[in-house]
DRENKOLTI-213817 format. One line per 3 residues: their letters; for each residue y, x negated, z of C-alpha. Coordinates in steps of 0.02 Angstrom, whole numbers, plus 50000, padded with zeros to 5 digits. Layout:
A) Y X Z ~ ...
***
This chain:
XXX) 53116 48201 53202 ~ 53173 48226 53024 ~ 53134 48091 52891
XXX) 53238 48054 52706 ~ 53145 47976 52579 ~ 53226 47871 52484
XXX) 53127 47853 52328 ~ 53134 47691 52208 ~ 53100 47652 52048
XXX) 53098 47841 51985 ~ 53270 47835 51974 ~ 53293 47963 51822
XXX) 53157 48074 51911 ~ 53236 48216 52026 ~ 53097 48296 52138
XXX) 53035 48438 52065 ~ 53097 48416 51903 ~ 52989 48342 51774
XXX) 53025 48218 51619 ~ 52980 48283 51457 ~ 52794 48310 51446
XXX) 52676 48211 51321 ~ 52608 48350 51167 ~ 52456 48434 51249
XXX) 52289 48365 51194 ~ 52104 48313 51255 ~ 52085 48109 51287
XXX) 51926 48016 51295 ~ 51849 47886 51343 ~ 51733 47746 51279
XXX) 51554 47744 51353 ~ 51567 47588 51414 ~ 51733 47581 51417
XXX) 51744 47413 51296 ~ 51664 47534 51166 ~ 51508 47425 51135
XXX) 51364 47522 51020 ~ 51261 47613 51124 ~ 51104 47518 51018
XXX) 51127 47357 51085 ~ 50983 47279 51185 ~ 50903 47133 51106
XXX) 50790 47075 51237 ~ 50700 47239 51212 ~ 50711 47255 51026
XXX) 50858 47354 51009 ~ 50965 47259 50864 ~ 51110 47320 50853
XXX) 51151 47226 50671 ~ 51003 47370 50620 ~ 51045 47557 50597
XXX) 51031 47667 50730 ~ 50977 47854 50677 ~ 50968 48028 50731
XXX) 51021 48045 50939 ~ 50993 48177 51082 ~ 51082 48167 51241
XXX) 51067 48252 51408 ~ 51136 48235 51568 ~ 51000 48199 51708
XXX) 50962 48095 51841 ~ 50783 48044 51915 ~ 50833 48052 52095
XXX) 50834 48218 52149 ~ 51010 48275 52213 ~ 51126 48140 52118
XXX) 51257 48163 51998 ~ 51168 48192 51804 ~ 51229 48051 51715
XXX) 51212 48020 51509 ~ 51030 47991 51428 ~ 51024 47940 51254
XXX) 50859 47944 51137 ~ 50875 47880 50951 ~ 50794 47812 50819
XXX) 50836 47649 50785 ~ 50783 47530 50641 ~ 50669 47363 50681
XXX) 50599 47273 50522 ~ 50511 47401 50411 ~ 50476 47516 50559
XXX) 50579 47650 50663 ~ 50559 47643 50852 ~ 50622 47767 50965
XXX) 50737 47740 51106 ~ 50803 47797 51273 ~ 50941 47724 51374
XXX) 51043 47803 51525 ~ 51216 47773 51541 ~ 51219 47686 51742
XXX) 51360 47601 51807 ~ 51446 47588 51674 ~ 51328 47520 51549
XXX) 51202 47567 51437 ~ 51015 47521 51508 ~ 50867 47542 51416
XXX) 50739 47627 51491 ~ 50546 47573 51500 ~ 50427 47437 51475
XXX) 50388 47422 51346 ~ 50546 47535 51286 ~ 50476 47587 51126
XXX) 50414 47773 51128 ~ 50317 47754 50959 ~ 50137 47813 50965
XXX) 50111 47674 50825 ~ 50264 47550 50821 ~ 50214 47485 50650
XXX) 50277 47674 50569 ~ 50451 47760 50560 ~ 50450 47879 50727
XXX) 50602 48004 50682 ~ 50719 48159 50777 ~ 50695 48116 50976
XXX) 50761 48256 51067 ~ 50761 48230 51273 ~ 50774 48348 51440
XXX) 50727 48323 51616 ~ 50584 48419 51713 ~ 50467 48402 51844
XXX) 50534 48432 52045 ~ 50721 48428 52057 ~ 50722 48410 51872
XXX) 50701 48198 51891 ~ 50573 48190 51740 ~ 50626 48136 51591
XXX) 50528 48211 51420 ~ 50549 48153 51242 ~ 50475 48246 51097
XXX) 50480 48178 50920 ~ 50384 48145 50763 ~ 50293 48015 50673
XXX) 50143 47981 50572 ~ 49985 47907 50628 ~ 49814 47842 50547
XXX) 49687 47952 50632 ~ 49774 48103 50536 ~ 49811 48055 50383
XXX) 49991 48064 50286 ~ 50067 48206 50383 ~ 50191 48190 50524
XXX) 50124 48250 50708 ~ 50251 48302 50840 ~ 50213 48192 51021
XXX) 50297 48200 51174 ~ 50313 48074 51323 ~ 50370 48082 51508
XXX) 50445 47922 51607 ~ 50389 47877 51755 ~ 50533 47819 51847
XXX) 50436 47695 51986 ~ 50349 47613 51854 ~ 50474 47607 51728
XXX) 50343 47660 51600 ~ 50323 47818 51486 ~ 50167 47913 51446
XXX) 50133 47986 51322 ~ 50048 48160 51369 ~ 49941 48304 51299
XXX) 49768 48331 51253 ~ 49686 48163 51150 ~ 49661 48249 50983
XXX) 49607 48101 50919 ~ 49408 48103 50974 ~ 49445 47970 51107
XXX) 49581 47861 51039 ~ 49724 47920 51125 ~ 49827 48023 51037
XXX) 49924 48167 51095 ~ 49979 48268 50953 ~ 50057 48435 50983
XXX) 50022 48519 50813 ~ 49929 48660 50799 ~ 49849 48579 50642
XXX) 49859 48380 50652 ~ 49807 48381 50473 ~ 49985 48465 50441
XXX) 50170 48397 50418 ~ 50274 48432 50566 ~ 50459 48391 50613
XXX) 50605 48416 50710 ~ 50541 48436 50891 ~ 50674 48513 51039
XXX) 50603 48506 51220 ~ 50688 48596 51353 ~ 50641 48586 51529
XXX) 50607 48736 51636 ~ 50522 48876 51740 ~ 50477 49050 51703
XXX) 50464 49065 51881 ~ 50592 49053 51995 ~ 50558 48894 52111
XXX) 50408 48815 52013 ~ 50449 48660 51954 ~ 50514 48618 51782
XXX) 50386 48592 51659 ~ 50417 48549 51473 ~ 50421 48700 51322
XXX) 50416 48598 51163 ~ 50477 48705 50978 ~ 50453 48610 50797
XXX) 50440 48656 50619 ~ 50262 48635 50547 ~ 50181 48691 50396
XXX) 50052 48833 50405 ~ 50001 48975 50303 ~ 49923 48909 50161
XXX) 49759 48802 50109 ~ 49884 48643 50057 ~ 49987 48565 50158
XXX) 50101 48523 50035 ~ 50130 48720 49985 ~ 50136 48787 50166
XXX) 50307 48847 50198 ~ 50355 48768 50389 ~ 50343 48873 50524
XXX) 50415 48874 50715 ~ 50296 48841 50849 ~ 50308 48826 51041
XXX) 50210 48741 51147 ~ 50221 48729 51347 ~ 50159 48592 51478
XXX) 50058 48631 51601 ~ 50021 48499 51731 ~ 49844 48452 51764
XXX) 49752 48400 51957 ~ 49687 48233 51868 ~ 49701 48134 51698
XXX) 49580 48129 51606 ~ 49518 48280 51632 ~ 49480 48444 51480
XXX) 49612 48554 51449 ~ 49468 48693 51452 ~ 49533 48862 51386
XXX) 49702 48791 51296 ~ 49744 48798 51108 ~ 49762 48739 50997
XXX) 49648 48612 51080 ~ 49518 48569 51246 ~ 49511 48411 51214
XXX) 49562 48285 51391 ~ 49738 48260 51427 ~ 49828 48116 51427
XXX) 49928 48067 51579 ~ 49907 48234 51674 ~ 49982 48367 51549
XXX) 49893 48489 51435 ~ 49993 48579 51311 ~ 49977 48758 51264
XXX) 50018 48853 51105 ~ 50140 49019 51161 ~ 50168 49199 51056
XXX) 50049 49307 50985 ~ 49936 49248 50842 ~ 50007 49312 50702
XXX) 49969 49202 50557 ~ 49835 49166 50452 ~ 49823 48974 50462
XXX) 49738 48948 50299 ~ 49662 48790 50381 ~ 49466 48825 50390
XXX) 49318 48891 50295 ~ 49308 49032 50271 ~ 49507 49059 50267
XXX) 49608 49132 50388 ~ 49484 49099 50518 ~ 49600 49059 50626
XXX) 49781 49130 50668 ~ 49925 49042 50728 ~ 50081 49106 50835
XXX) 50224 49063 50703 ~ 50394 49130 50768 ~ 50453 49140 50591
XXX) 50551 49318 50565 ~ 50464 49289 50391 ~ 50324 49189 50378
XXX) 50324 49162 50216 ~ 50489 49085 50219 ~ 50525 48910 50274
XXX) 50599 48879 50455 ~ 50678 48748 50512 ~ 50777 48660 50646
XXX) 50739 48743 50803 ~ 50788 48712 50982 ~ 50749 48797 51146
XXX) 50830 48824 51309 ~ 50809 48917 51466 ~ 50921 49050 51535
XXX) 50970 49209 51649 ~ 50942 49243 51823 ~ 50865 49089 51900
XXX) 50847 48994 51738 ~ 50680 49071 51688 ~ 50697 49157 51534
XXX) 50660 49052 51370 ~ 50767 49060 51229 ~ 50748 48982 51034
XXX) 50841 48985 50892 ~ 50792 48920 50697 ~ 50848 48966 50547
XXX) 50755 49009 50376 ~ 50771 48980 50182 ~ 50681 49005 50021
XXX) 50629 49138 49918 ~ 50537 49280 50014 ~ 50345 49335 49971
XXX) 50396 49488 50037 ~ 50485 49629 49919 ~ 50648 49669 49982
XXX) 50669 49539 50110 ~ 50833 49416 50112 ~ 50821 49244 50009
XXX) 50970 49167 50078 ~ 50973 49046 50257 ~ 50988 49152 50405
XXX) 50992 49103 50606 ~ 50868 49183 50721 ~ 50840 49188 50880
XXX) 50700 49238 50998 ~ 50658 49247 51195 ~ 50493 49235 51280
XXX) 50415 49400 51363 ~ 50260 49390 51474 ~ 50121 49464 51387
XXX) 49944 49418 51463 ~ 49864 49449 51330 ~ 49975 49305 51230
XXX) 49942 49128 51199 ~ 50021 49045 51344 ~ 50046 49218 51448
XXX) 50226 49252 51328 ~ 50265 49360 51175 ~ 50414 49319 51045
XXX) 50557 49433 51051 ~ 50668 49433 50913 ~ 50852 49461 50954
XXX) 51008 49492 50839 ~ 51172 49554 50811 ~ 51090 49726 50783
XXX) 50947 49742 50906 ~ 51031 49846 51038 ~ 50934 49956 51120
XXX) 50800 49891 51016 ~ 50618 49773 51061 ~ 50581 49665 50920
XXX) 50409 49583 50938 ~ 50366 49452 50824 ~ 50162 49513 50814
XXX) 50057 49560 50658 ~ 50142 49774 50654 ~ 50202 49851 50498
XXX) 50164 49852 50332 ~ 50193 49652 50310 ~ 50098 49630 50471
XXX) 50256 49522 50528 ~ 50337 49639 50646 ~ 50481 49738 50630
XXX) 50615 49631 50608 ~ 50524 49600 50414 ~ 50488 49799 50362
XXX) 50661 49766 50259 ~ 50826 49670 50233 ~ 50903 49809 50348
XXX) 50801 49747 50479 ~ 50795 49582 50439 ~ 50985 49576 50446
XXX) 50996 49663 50620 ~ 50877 49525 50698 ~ 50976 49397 50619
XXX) 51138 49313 50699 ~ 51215 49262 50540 ~ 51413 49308 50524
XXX) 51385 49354 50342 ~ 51217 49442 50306 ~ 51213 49388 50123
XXX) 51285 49205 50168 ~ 51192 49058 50194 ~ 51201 49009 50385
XXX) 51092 48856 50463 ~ 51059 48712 50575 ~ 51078 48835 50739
XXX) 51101 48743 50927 ~ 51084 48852 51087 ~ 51119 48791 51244
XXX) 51119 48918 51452 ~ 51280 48986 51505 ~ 51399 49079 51563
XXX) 51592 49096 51585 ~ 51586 49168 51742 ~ 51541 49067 51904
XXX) 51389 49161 51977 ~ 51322 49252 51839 ~ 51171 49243 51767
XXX) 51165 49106 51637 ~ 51167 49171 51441 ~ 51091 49092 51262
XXX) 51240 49010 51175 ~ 51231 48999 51001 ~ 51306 48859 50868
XXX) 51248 48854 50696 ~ 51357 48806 50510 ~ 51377 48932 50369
XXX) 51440 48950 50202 ~ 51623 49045 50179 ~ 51619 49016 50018
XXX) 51629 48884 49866 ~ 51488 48765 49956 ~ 51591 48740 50121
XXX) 51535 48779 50298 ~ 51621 48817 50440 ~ 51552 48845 50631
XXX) 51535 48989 50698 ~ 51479 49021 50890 ~ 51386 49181 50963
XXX) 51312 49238 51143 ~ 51203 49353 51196 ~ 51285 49517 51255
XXX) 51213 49674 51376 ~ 51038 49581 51365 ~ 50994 49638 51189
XXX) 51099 49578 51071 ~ 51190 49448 51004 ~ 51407 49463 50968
XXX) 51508 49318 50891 ~ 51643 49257 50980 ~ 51825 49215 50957
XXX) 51818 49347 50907 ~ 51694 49330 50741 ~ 51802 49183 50693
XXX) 51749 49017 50654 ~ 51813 48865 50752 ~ 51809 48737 50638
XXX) 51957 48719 50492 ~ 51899 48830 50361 ~ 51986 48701 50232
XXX) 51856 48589 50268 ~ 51676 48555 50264 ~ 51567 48579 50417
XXX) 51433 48538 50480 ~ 51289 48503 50637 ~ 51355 48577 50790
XXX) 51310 48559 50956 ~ 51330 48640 51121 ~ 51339 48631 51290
XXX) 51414 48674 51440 ~ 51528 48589 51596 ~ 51519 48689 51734
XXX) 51566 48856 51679 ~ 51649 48802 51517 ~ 51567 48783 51350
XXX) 51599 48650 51236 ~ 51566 48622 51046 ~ 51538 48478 50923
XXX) 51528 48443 50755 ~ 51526 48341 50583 ~ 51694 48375 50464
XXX) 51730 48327 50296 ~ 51916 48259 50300 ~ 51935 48188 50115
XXX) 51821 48053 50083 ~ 51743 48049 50259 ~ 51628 48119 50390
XXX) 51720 48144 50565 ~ 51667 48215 50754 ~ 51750 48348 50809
XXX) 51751 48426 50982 ~ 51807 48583 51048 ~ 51808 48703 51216
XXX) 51857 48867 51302 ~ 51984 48884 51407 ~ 52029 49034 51508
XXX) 51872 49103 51583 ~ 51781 49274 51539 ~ 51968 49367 51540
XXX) 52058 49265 51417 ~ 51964 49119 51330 ~ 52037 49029 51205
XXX) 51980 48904 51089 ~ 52026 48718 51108 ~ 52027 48582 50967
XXX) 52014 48432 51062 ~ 52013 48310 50914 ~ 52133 48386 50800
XXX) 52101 48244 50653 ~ 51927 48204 50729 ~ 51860 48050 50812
XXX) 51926 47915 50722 ~ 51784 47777 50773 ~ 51644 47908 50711
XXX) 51670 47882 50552 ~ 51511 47898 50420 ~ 51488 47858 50291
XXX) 51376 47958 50211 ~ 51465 48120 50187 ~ 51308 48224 50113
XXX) 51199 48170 50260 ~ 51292 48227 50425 ~ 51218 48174 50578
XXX) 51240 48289 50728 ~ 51342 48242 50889 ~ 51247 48281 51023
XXX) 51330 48336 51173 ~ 51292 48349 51348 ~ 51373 48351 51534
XXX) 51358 48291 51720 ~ 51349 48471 51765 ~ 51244 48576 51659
XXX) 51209 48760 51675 ~ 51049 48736 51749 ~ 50971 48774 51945
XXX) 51024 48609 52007 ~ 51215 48641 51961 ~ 51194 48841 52034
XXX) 51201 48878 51828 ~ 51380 48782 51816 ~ 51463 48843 51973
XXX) 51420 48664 52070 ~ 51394 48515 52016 ~ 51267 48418 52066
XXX) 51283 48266 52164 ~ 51478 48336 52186 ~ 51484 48275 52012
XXX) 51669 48325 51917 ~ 51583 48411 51783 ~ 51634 48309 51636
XXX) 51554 48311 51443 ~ 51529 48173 51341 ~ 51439 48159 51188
XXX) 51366 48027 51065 ~ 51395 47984 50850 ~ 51340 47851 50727
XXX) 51483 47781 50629 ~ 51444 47671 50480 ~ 51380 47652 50326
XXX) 51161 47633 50301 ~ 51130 47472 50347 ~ 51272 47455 50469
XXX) 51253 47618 50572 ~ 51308 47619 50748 ~ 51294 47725 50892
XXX) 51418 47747 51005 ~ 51469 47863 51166 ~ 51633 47950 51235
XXX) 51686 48055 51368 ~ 51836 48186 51394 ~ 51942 48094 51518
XXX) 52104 48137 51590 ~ 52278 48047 51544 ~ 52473 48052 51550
XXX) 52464 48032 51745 ~ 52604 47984 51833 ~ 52700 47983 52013
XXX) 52832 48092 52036 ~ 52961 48085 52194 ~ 52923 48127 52361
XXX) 52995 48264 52473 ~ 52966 48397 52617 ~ 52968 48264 52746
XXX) 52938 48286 52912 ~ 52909 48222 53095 ~ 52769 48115 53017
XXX) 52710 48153 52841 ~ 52802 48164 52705 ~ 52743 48263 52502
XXX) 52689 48163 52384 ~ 52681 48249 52203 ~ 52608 48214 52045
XXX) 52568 48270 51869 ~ 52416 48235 51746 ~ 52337 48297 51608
XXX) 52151 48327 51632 ~ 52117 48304 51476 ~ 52022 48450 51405
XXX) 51899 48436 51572 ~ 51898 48452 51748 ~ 52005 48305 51825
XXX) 52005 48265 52016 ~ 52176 48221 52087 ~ 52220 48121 52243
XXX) 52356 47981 52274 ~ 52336 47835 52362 ~ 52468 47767 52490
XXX) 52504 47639 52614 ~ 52617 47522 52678 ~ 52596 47406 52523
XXX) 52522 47424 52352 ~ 52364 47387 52393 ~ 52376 47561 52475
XXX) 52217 47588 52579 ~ 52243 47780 52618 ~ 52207 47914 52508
XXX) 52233 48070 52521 ~ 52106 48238 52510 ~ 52069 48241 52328
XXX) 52088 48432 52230 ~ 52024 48488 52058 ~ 52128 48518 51917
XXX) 52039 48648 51815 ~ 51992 48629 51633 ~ 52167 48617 51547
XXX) 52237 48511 51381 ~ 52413 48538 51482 ~ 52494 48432 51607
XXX) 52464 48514 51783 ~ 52575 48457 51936 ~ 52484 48421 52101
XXX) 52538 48350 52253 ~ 52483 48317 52443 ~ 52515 48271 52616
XXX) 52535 48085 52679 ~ 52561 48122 52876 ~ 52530 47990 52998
XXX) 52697 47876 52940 ~ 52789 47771 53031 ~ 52990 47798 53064
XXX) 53092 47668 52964 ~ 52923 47608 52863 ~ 52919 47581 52653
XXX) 52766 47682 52597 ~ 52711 47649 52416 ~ 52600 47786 52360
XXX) 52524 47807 52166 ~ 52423 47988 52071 ~ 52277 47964 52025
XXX) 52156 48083 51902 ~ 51980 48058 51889 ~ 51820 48130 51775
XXX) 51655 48078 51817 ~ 51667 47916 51685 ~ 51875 47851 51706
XXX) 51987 47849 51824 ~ 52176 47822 51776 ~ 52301 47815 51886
XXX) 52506 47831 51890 ~ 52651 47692 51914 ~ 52670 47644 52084
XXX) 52830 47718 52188 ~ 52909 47682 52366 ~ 52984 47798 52477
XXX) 53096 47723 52648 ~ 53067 47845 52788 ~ 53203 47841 52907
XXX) 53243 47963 53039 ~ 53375 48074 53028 ~ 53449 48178 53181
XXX) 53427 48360 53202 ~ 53555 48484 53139 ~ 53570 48612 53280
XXX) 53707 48782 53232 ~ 53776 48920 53310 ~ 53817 49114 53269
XXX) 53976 49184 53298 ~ 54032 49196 53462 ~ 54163 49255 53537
XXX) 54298 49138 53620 ~ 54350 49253 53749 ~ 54225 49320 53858
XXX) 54236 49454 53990 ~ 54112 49444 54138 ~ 54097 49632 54151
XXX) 54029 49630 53975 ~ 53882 49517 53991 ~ 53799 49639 54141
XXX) 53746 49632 54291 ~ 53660 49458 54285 ~ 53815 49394 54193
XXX) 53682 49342 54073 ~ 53778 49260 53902 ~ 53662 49261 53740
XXX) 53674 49112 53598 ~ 53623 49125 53428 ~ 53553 48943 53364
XXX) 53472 48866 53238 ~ 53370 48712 53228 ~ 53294 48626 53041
XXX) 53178 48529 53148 ~ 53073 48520 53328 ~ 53166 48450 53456
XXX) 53243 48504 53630 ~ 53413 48587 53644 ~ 53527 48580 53783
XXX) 53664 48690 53817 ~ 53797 48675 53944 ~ 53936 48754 54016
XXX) 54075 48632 54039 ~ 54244 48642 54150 ~ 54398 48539 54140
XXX) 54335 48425 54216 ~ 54200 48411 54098 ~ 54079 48435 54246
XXX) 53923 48523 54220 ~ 53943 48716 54293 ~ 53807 48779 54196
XXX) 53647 48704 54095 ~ 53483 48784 54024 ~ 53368 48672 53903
XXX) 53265 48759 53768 ~ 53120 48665 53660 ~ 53101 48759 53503
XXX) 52932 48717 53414 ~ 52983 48738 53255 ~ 53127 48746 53151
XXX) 53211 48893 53126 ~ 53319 48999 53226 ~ 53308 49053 53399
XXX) 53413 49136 53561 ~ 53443 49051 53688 ~ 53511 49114 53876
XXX) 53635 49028 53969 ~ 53683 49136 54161 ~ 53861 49122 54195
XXX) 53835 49223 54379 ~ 53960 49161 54497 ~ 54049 49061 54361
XXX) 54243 49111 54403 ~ 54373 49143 54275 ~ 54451 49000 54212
XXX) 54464 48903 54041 ~ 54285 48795 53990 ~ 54188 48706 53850
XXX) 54012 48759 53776 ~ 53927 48602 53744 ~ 53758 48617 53619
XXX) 53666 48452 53591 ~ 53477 48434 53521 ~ 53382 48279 53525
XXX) 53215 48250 53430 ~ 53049 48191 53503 ~ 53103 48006 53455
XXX) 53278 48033 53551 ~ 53366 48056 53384 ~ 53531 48141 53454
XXX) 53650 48290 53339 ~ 53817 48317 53319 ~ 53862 48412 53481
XXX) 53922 48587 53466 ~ 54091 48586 53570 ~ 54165 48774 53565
XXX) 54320 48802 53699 ~ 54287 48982 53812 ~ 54424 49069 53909
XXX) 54307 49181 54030 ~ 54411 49330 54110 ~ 54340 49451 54237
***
């Protein structure tokens, strides 16, 4: 049985030949797809007629095994107070997570920079770090972090009580010092434990006043305690009883002199600044490499050295945790740079500056640095685990602005090459427009694929750009998904740009086998979050790549029961999962086994096999792409499947055949072709037309073949070769009738 498809409504279609296709470009999606503010929750104080702040996203789930889906933390304004948020992104909406859902220590006070990750078993826990003031400490700002507890929809706040009994879990080293700007990353340094969370901030340290202590960058990991309640006994910077069942301690080698006590420099605190008498600022921390255990920060510093000879202008740093027993927290700081190679860089209290190696001059200093330009300003760094190749251990990403030149920045992007250093990539290009203004980045990665955001000047505004990599570890390319920006992100205040945090359902992490499987047999799509607005009318708001321009394309290849269905979409600047859907009306209800697109701004042709159809039957069948957050799906199309006879042919043969020349079994060979299954009969007719000869062959395939037909004691005499084929639903050919003279 052959079938034609006869395909409607795609008349100006031919199969395999495609319209025009649409300019190649990323699309996105609304999270929720109505594009309502993320900030919107009255019934638990959310207002979203009140500005929402600084965001962090990450993707995550709190059941062990499911797809990582969006969750958000941001400030957001109530009254004269700030309150920080979280809300996760389930079932397509926005819901606020805990009771009550304000994280503030004190929700009287302005709580400011949330940053979120997930730890704990199967990475389920959800941490927040931020910063706010609080009574028992005076003016300056304390860094606190809090875990949610899933089953009672609550979040506790956790660390030691450095408050003598009321409750509050600061992380500073000094509580009696300013500190900002927290980044928590979940992780292990040993393969298998459980996540715990490695908190990194800016605080100031180094001198008596806190108002002259230039900020430095601390880290500080959980450790998870039998009971609450209990001392954190042997644990800096404090002993004092945990809160909630975590005790937090201080990591690196003690290296400055804290200035804090009488006499001075009693004490001496584990700064990771490259020069500590320099400011730092905005950190952020990840883990990395084989079995996501290695820890990984980056900052950046400014101001005017104390130090002869050392740089004055912003640089990017970066450093990775080393175990050292004889450390705070069991880890030394490594510095790592564009020109460490071959080099170890401790940060510890060597040299003639007592600051390590990386500050003995500005040679040094600029070979631990990961600035493109040495003498250029370069800040606000981002790092984030991966790597471009599927199975290989994970790598620290690097994002961070700098200045080209008249006041503008532009992004630049670097990775950590042969273990010791850092190289930029693209090759030592920037991927934002150089024409304008840039600023914040972000980045993360989807599966195996990094992607980048950011905050552009166009003219008079502030837009959200995103960007990825296409074309692997061999060839990768930079993509500008957004090639005039996000048009809803809009903000208003150009001098103040808010980053665009950006995150995925499939992380490089151990859950997602660092990239190369999604958890939960999620897609592996990014999506990312921006305020838009002017003060007093600042929203937050959520997209996602998505695919698009999906359509049906005519059917073909049929056969005894299936027929090809092919279509094309563009993924979108992600992954996309294809499938169609047919059946014997448009509500469908088959579908067929779904395939991946990879990550392409291109439109990619797919197609697949609908088998199990019924002779003479209308099929209407649809494509359909998918990312983890929209599915969009092609016109519907209809294909009639109607049988259609076998063709059955012949070689040459010869008309006149001599008995003595087909041997001694008088044995006469046919050459024959058949485009489908189906059983062939050939006969050996007289005048009579009266069957002298017959022999029946079943080919099982289409194709050609040999048949045998005996002609042994068939006399001479004038006959007919008669060829017919029927198919397995008695679909009959046009007989093959070739007139033989047979001599002796």
């Amino acid at each position: 049985m052959k079938r034609t498809l006869h395909t409607l409504g795609l008349a100006t279609m031919l199969a395999g030949t495609l319209a025009p296709a649409p300019p190649a470009s990323a699309a996105f999606v609304s999270l929720p797809s109505n594009g309502a503010q993320v900030n919107d929750d009255a019934a638990n104080s959310i207002d979203p007629k009140q500005d929402a702040g600084l965001v962090d996203v990450a993707g995550g789930t709190v059941v062990a095994g499911n797809v990582q889906v969006p969750w958000a933390t941001f400030e957001q304004k109530l009254g004269d107070s700030q309150q920080i948020f979280v809300r996760a992104f389930k079932n397509g909406a926005w819901v606020t997570q805990g009771v009550p859902a304000s994280l503030n220590i004190d929700p009287t006070v302005e709580a400011e920079a949330p940053s979120i990750d997930f730890a704990g078993a199967g990475r389920t826990v959800p941490w927040v770090a931020w910063y706010e003031p609080n009574v028992h400490f005076g003016d300056p700002t304390n860094i606190f972090a809090s875990r949610f507890n899933a089953g009672a929809n609550r979040w506790l706040s956790s660390g030691q009580d450095r408050a003598d009994g009321a409750g509050i879990p600061s992380l500073n080293i000094h509580t009696n010092r300013t500190a900002e700007n927290p980044s928590v990353a979940g992780g292990a340094t040993v393969a298998g434990n459980d996540p715990v969370p490695w908190i990194i901030w800016e605080e100031n340290d180094g001198a008596a006043d806190d108002a002259y202590s230039p900020r430095q960058i601390f880290v500080s990991k959980g450790v998870k305690q039998q009971a609450a309640g209990t001392p954190c006994t042997g644990f800096k910077p404090s002993e004092a009883n945990n809160l909630n069942g975590f005790c937090f301690q201080q990591v690196g080698l003690e290296r400055l002199a804290s200035g804090q006590s009488t006499p001075r420099d009693a004490t001496v605190d584990p700064t990771l600044n490259i020069d500590p008498t320099r400011v730092g600022l905005e950190p952020d921390i990840a883990f990395t490499g084989q079995d996501h255990k290695v820890v990984w920060t980056v900052w950046y510093e400014e101001g005017a050295s104390a130090v002869p000879g050392l740089r004055s202008n912003e640089m990017v740093f970066a450093a990775k945790a080393v175990a050292n027993a004889a450390a705070d927290g069991g880890f030394q700081w490594v510095a790592v740079g564009n020109g460490t190679a071959g080099q170890t860089n401790v940060l510890d209290r060597s040299g003639a500056h007592h600051f390590g190696s990386c500050a003995e001059s500005d040679e040094s200093e600029d070979a631990c640095s990961l600035n493109a330009d040495n003498f250029a300003d370069a800040e606000n760094p981002r790092v984030a685990a991966g790597t471009l190749t599927p199975g290989q251990p994970t790598v620290p990403w690097v994002v961070w602005d700098e200045d080209i030149g008249g006041g503008g920045h532009t992004i630049f992007i670097s990775r950590l090459v042969g273990g010791d250093h850092f190289e930029l990539f693209k090759p030592g290009q920037p991927i934002s427009n150089r024409a304008n203004d840039a600023r914040r980045p972000d980045i993360t990665f989807a599966g195996n694929v990094p992607y980048i955001s950011w905050q552009e000047r166009v003219g008079m505004s502030l837009l959200t750009f995103v960007g990825h990599f296409e074309g692997g570890a061999a060839a990768p390319r930079f993509k500008l998904d957004t090639p005039g920006g996000i048009a809803a992100s809009t903000f208003a205040d150009v001098d103040n740009p808010q980053r665009a945090p950006i995150s995925s359902t499939c992380t490089a992490n151990p859950t997602n086998a660092d990239g190369a499987a999604c958890q939960g047999d999620a897609i592996g799509t990014p999506f990312f979050l921006f305020t838009a607005g002017a003060p007093g009318s600042q929203k937050l708001f959520a997209d996602a790549f998505a695919p698009s321009d999906v359509r049906t394309l005519a059917a073909s290849d049929e056969t005894a029961s299936s027929a090809t269905l092919h279509g094309i979409a563009n993924p979108g600047g992600t992954r996309a999962r294809v499938h169609f859907d047919f059946g014997p009306t448009a509500a469908y209800g088959s579908s067929s086994t779904a395939e991946t697109l990879g990550v392409s701004v291109v439109p990619r042709t797919f197609d697949a096999l609908a088998s199990g159809l019924a002779n003479g039957s209308t099929i209407h069948y649809r494509a359909v792409a998918a990312s983890d957050f929209a599915t969009v799906a092609g016109s519907d199309a209809t294909v009639t499947i109607v049988n259609q006879p076998p063709v059955v042919a012949m070689g040459d043969l010869e008309t006149e055949l001599h008995l003595r020349d087909l041997g001694r079994q008088r044995t006469l060979s046919l050459a024959l072709s058949i485009d489908e299954p189906a059983t062939v009969t050939i006969q050996l007719l007289n005048k009579k037309h009266k069957v002298v000869r017959q022999t029946t062959v079943t080919p099982s395939s289409a194709g050609a073949f040999v048949a045998a037909l005996s002609l042994k004691h068939v006399h001479p005499g004038k006959f007919t070769l008669h060829v017919l084929a029927v198919d397995s639903e008695g679909a009959t050919s046009v007989p093959i009738d070739l007139a033989l003279r047979v001599r002796r």
